[in-house]
N, C-alpha and C positions, 0 to 999 in steps of 0.2 A: 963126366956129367955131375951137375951140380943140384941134389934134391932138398929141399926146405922139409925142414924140424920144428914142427908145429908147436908151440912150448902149449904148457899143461891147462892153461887159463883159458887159450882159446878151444883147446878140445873138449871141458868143461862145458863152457858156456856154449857151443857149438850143440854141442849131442842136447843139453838143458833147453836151451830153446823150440826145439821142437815140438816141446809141451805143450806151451803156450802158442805156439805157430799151429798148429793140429787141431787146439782148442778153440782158435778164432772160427778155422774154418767150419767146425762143426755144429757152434754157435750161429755163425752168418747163415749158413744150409738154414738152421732151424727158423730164424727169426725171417728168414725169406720167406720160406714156406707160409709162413701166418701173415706175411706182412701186407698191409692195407695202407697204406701212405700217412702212417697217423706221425707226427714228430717226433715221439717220441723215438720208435723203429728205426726210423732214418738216423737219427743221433745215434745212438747205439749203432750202428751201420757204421757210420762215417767213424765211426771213434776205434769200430774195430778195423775198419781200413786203414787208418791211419798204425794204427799197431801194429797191421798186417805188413804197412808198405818198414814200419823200422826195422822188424827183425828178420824182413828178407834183406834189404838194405844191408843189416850186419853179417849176416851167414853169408852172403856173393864173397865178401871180403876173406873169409877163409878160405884160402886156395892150398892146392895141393901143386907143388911147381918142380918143375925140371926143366935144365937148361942146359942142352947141350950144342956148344957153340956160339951159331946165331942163332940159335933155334929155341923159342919159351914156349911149353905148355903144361897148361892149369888146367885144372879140374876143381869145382867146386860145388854150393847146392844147387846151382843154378844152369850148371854146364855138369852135369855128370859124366858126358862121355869125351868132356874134354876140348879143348881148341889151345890151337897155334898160333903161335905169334912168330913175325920173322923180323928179327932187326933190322934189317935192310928197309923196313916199311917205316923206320923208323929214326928222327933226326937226333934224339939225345935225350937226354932223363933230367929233370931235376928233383932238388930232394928239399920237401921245407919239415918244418916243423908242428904236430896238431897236440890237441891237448885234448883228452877223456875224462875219463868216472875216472879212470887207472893211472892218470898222469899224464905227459907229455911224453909223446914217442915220435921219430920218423917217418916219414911215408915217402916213396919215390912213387913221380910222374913219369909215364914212359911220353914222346913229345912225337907226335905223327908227322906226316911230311908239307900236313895244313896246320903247322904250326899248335896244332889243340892239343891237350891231353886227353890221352887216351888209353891208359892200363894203371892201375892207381894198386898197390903195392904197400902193405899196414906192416911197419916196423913192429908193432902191436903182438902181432899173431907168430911169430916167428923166433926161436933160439938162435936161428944162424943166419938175422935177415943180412949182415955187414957182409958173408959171403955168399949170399944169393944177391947184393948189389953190386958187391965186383965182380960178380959174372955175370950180370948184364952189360956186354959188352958197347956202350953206348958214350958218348962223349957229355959230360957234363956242362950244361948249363946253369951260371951264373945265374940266380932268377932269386930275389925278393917279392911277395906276391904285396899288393896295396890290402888295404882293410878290404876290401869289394871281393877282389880275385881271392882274397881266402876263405871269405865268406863263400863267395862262391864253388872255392873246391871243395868245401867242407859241407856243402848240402846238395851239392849238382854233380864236383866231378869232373867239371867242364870250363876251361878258358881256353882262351887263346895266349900265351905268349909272345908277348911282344914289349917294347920298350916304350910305347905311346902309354903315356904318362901327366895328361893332361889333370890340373888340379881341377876346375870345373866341374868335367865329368867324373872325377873322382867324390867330389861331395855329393854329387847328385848319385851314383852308384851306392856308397854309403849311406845315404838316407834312405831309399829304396828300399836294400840291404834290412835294416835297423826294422824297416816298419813291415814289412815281410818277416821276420822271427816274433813281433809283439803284435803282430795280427795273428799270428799262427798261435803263438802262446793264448792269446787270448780267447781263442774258438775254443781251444781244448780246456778250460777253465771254464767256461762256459758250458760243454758239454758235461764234464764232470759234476759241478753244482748241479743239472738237471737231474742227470742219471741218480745223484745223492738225495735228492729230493724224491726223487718218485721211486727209489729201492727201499729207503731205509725209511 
């Protein structure tokens, strides 16, 4: 049996964030309670959901894993009591490469049998992720992701692999892409300049 060694950064930042996870929601509770539909509340809301959705986003990512066999399962904040995975429901892994606050690390894609990714795996979080990946006993696939599909694993999670490769809908995917982060960037700049204005 193959059990993963959380290295010290993410048990750090894991236990740390609960602070501020606890604090939203104690915050959202209060300002519900009072809330009258006035814009400001609602921003402040929105600004703390969107907080709320990152740093559950990053805590799922910490898993506690064992793999014996064909057999993975993880435990994390999201699954406390755990789930299984069975290789066999599964067609091969691939492995790209992401880039953080902390640098550039590996991540493996487990690959389902609709071709999607479906179990994402933070070189990030891990001392011994190189042998908790060769004990995923799964066949490797070859797979360079386009600008789109990285974008896409990197805030969804989710493609489909495949070799359809069309430039077209590749530009148009990419500008989507682009304008979905500098729409997103720009709410939250927006919500911040108000909050700053009417706190301070």
């Amino acid at each position: 049996m193959i059990k993963s060694r959380l290295s010290g950064n993410s048990i750090f930042w894991g236990i740390f964030m609960f602070i501020p996870l606890f604090s939203f929601i104690f915050f959202s509770i209060k300002i519900l309670k009072k809330y009258s539909g006035e814009i400001g509340g609602t921003l402040i809301l929105l600004l703390f959901a969107f907080l709320f959705y990152f740093l559950m986003n990053f805590l799922k990512h910490i898993k506690i894993i064992k793999i014996n066999k064909n057999k993975l399962k993880y435990y994390s904040f999201i699954r406390p009591f755990g789930k299984t995975l069975n290789m066999e429901d599964f067609i091969g892994k691939i492995t790209i490469t992401e880039s953080g606050t902390r640098g550039s690390y590996n991540v493996v894609y487990l690959i389902d049998k609709q071709n999607k990714t479906s179990f994402k795996l933070m070189g990030l979080h891990y001392n011994n992720f190189e042998e908790i990946n060769n004990a995923i006993n799964l066949k490797k696939i070859n797979f360079s992701p386009t600008a789109s599909q990285y974008f896409k694993l990197l805030f969804f999670e989710k493609i489909i692999v495949k070799n359809d490769k069309s430039s077209n809908n590749e530009v148009i995917n990419i500008i989507l892409e682009v304008f979905k982060i500098i729409s997103t960037i720009g709410i939250i700049l927006v919500i911040l300049g108000f909050l700053i204005k009417k706190f301070l």
